[in-house]
C-alpha positions in Angstrom: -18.1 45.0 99.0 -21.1 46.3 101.4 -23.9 46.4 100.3 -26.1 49.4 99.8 -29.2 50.7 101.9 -32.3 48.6 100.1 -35.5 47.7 100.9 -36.8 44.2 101.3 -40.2 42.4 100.2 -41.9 40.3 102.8 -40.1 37.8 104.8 -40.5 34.8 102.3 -39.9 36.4 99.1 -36.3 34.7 97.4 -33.8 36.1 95.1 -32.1 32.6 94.5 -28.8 32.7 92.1 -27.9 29.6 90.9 -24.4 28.2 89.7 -24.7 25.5 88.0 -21.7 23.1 87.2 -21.7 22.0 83.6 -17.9 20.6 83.8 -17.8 18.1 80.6 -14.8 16.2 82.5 -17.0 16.2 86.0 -19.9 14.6 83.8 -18.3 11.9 81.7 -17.4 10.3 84.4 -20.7 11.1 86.9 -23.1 8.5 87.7 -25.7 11.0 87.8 -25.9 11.5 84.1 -26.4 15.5 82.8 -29.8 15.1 81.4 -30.9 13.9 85.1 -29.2 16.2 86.5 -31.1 18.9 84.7 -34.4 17.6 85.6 -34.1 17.6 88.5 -32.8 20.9 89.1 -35.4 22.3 86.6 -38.3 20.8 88.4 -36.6 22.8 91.4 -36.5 26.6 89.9 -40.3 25.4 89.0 -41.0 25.0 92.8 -39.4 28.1 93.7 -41.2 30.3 91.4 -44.4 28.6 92.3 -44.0 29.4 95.9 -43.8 32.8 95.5 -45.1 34.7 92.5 -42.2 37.6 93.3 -39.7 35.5 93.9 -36.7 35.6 91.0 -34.0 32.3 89.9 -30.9 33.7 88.4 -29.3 30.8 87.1 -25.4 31.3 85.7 -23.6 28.7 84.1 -20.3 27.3 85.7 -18.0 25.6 82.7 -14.4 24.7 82.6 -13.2 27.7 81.2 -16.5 30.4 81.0 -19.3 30.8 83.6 -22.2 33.3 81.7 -25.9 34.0 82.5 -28.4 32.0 80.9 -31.2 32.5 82.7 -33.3 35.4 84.7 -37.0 35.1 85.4 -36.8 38.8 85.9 -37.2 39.7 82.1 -38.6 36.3 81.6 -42.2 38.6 81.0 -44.2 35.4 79.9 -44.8 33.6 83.2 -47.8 31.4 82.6 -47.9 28.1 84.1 -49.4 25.4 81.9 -50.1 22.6 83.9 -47.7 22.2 86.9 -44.8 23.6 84.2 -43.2 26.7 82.8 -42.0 25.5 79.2 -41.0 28.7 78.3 -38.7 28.9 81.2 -37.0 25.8 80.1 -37.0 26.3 76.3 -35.1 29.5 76.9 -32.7 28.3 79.6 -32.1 25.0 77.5 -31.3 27.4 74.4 -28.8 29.4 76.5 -26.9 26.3 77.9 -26.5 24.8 74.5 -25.1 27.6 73.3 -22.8 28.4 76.6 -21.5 24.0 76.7 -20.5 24.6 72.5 -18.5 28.2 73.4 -17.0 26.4 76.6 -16.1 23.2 74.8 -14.2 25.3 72.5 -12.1 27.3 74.9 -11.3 23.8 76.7 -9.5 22.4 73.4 -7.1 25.0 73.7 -6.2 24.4 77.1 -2.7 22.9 78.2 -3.0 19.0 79.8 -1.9 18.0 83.1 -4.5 21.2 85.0 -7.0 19.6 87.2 -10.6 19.5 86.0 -12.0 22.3 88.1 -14.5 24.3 87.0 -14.5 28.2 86.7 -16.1 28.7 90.8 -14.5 31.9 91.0 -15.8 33.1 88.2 -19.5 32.4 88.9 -19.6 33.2 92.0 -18.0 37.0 91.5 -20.6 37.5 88.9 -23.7 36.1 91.4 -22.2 38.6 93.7 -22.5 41.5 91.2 -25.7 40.7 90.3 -26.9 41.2 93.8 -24.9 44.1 94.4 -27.2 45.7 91.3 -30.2 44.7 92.9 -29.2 46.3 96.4 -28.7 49.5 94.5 -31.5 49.5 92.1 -33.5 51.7 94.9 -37.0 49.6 94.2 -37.4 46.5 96.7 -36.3 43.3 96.3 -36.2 40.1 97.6 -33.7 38.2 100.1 -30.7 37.3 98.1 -29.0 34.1 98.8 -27.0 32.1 96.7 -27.2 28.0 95.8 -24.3 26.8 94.1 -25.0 22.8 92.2 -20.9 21.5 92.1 -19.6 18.7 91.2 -16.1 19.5 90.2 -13.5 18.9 92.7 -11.8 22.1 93.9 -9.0 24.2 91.8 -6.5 25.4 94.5 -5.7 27.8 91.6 -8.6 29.8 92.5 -8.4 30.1 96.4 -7.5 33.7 96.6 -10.3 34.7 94.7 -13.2 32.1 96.0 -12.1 33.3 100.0 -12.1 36.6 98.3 -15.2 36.6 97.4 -16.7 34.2 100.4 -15.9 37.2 102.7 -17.4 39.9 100.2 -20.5 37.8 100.4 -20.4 37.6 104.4 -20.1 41.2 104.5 -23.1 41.9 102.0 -25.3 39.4 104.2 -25.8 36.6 101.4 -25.5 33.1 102.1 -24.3 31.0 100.2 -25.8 27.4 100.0 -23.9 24.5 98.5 -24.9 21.6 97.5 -22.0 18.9 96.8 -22.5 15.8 94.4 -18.6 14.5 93.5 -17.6 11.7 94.8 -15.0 13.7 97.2 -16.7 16.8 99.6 -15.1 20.3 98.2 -13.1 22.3 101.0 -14.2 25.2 99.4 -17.7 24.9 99.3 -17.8 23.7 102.7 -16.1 27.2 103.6 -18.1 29.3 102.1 -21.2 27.8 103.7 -19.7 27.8 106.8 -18.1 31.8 107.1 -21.4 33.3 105.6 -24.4 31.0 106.8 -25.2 29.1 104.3 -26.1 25.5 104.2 -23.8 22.9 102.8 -25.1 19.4 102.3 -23.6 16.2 100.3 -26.4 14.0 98.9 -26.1 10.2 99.5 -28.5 9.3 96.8 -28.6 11.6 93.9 -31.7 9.4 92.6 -33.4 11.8 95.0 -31.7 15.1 94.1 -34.7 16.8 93.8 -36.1 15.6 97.1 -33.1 17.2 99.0 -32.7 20.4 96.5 -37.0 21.0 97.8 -36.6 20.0 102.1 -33.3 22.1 102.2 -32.4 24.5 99.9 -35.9 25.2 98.9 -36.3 26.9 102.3 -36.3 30.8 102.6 -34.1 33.1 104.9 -36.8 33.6 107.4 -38.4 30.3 107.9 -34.7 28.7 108.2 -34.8 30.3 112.1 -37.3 27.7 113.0 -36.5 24.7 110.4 -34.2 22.2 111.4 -31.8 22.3 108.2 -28.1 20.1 108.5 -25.3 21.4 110.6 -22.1 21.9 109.4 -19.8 18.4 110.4 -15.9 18.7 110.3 -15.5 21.6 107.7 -12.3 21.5 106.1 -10.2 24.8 106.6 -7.0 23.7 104.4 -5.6 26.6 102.6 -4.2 26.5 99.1 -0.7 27.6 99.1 0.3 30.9 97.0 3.7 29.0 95.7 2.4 26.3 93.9 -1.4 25.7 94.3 -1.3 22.5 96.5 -3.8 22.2 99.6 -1.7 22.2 102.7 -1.9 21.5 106.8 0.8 23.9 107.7 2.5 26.6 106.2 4.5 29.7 106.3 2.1 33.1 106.0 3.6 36.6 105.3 3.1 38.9 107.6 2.5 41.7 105.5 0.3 40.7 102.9 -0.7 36.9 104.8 0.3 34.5 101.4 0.7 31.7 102.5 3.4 29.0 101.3 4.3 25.5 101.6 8.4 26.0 101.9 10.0 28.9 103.2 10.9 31.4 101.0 13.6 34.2 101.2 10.9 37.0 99.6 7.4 37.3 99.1 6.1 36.8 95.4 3.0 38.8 96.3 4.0 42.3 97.8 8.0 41.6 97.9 8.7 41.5 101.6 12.1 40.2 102.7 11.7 37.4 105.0 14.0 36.1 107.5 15.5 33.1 108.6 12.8 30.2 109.1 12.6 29.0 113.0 13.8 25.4 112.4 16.6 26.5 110.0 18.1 29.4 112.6 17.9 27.1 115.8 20.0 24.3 113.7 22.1 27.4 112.6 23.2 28.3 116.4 23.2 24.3 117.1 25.7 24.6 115.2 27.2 27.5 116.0 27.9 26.3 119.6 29.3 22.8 118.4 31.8 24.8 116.5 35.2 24.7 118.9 36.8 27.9 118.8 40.2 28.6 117.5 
């Protein structure tokens, strides 16, 4: 998915699309409650539209079964500031996300036990992708896209062929994608997709002061990250998910044709149907034993 020829604002003008996690299951059990959580973050989109009166917050919704927009300063038309605050910003987004956790609570009634708690990451990040692909083609200028995604679920190996899918649709378009982790395990994924398109991926210690690292780090625009100091990626994790059945995995076998990949050999592909052969460790036992056999 390339993106088409645009033109771009000045240097430090943002188009920031947010996914936010609001995974009931991740949150029940956080020690960050999800009222914290959103002050902090909503103090943040404050910040960035303060910076810059053109620059734009998308913010999309990330649930257990549904991601869906809820906010867009674009067609936000009223964008006084009263002081230090936008409450009409909030109000609106607030109203949205209600409405988004009651239609996602729903859906996740009717789901089958024993699935890990993931939340929908493919999901929200196809549609932050498509969202900037409109912009790129709207023909009037716009700002540097990048996207920020706020993730606390741990990974769904369900949905690696779409997330890498969409990681390298996103490295091709030129977006970034930050990350910014805050389970209590790192996510492969997110550390991935920080990694292959540029991004900046970064676990907070203390989520007391999640608003102090959302503003030194991912506050930061495209052009002043060349000579800003930001954290370098430290021992990404490039485990795949197997095709077969969904576990992460250290070694594998990958078709040649279509490159699944699977955690035990397999006599056909379940992607594109190629025949394979015999493994390497099962035909070198097979003439082993060939050779032992005495001849009659």
């Amino acid at each position: 998915m390339a993106s088409a020829p645009s033109k771009l604002y000045a240097d430090d003008v943002s188009l920031v699309v947010v996914l936010l996690d609001t995974n009931p299951f991740f949150w029940s059990s956080s020690s960050l409650s999800f009222s914290q959580f959103l002050s902090h973050v909503l103090a943040f989109f404050n910040a960035i539209l303060t910076l810059n009166q053109l620059n734009q917050v998308v913010v999309i919704a990330t649930g257990y079964n549904s991601c869906d927009y809820i906010f867009d300063s674009a067609s936000d038309l009223n964008r006084s500031f009263e002081n230090g605050r936008m409450p009409v910003m909030s109000s609106s987004l607030l109203q949205k996300l209600e409405e988004f956790l009651i239609k996602d609570e729903q859906l996740s009634k009717e789901e089958p036990e024993g699935r890990i708690k993931s939340s929908l990451f493919s999901g929200s990040l196809s549609m932050a992708l498509c969202y900037i692909q409109r912009v790129f083609r709207s023909g009037a200028l716009h700002p540097h896209p990048r996207i920020l995604c706020l993730q606390g679920s741990p990974d769904g190996p369900e949905q690696y062929v779409a997330i890498m899918n969409a990681i390298f649709s996103a490295q091709r378009s030129e977006v970034p994608i930050d990350s910014c982790y805050i389970g209590a395990q790192n996510s492969a994924f997110l550390q991935q997709a920080s990694y292959i398109t540029g991004g900046v991926h970064h676990k907070p210690q203390n989520l007391d002061g999640l608003f102090q690292y959302l503003m030194t780090i991912f506050a930061t625009d495209l052009h002043s990250r060349s000579f800003i100091h930001l954290p370098k990626p430290v021992g990404v994790d490039f485990r795949a998910s197997c095709f077969c059945h969904k576990n992460t995995i250290d070694m594998g076998y990958v078709c040649s044709v279509c490159l699944s990949i699977f955690c035990k050999h397999h006599k056909k592909c379940s992607t594109c149907g190629s025949v394979f052969g015999q493994a390497q460790s099962e035909a070198a036992s097979a003439s082993d034993k060939k050779r032992k056999t005495p001849e009659t």
